[in-house]
C-alpha positions in Angstrom: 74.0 86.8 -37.3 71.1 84.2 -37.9 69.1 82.2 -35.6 72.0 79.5 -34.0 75.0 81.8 -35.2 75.2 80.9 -38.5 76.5 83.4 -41.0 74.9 83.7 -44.3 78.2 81.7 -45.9 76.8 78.5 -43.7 73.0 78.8 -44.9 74.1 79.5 -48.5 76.5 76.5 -48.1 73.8 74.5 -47.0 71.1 75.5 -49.1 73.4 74.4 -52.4 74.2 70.8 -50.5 70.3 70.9 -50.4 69.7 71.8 -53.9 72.5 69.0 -55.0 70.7 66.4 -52.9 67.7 67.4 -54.6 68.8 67.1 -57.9 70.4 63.4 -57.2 67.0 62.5 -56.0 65.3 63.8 -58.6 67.8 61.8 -61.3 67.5 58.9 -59.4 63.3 59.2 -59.2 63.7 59.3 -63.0 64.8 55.5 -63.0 62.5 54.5 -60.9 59.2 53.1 -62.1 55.4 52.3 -60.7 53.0 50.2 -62.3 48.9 50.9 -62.4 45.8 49.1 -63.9 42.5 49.7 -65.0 39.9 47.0 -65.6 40.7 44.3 -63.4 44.2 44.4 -65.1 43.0 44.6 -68.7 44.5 47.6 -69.2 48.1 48.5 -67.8 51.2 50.7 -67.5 54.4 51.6 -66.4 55.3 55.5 -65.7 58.7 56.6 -64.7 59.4 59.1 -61.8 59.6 61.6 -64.3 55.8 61.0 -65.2 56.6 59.4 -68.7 55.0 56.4 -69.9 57.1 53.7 -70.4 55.2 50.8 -71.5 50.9 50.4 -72.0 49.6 46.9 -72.4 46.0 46.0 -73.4 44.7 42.6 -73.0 42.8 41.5 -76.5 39.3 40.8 -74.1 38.8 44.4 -73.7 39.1 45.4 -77.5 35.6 45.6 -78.2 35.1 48.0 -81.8 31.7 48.3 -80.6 32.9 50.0 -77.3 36.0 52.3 -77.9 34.9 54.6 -75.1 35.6 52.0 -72.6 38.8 50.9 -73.4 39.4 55.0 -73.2 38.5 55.4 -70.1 40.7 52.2 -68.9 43.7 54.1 -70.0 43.1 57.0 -68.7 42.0 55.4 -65.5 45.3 53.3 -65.5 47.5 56.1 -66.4 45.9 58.1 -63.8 46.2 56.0 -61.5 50.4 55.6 -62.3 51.0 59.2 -62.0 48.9 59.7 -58.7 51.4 56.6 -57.7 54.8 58.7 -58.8 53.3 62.0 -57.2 53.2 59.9 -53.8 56.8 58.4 -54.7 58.1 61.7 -55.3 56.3 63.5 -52.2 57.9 60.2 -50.3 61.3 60.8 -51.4 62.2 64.8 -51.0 60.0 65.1 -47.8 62.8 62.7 -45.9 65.2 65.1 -48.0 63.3 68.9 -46.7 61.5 67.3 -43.4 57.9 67.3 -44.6 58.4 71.1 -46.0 56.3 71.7 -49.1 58.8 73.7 -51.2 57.3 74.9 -54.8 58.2 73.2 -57.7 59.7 70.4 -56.2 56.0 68.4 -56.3 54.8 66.8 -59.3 
């Protein structure tokens, strides 16, 4: 017997009704979306739960030939800044599913 009096049957039983709750979670992250910008909102995007851009829109201002590198580093400053938004979104959403627990994998 395990701590409580649960037989292994009950902690196996509830470790697959955690793993399905999971995976809902997960699909349903997947829909959701964050938006970031760079640039004073020059530069911006839209990432999915999943960590896939969905959309990148540059303003015509911040085009500059003469200055590629900048409008580089905007998007990688505005699509940084989107997925450090879904990690917290995700970290938000399974730690109300395993209490806080940091579980591998389950982080993006």
């Amino acid at each position: 017997m395990f701590q409580g009096g649960k037989s292994i049957q009950d902690l196996l039983k509830q470790a697959q009704k955690m793993q399905k709750q999971m995976m809902e979670r997960q699909e349903a992250l997947a829909q959701k979306t964050v938006e970031a910008s760079a640039g004073g909102g020059m530069v911006n995007v839209v990432m999915n739960g999943n960590q896939e851009l969905i959309s990148l829109k540059i303003e015509k201002e911040v085009v500059d030939p003469d200055d590629v590198e900048m409008l580089e580093d905007l998007i990688i400053a505005a699509v940084e800044e989107a997925r450090l938004k879904v990690k917290e979104m995700v970290e938000s959403e399974m730690s109300g599913l395993t209490g806080g627990l940091k579980i591998p994998g389950l982080s993006t």
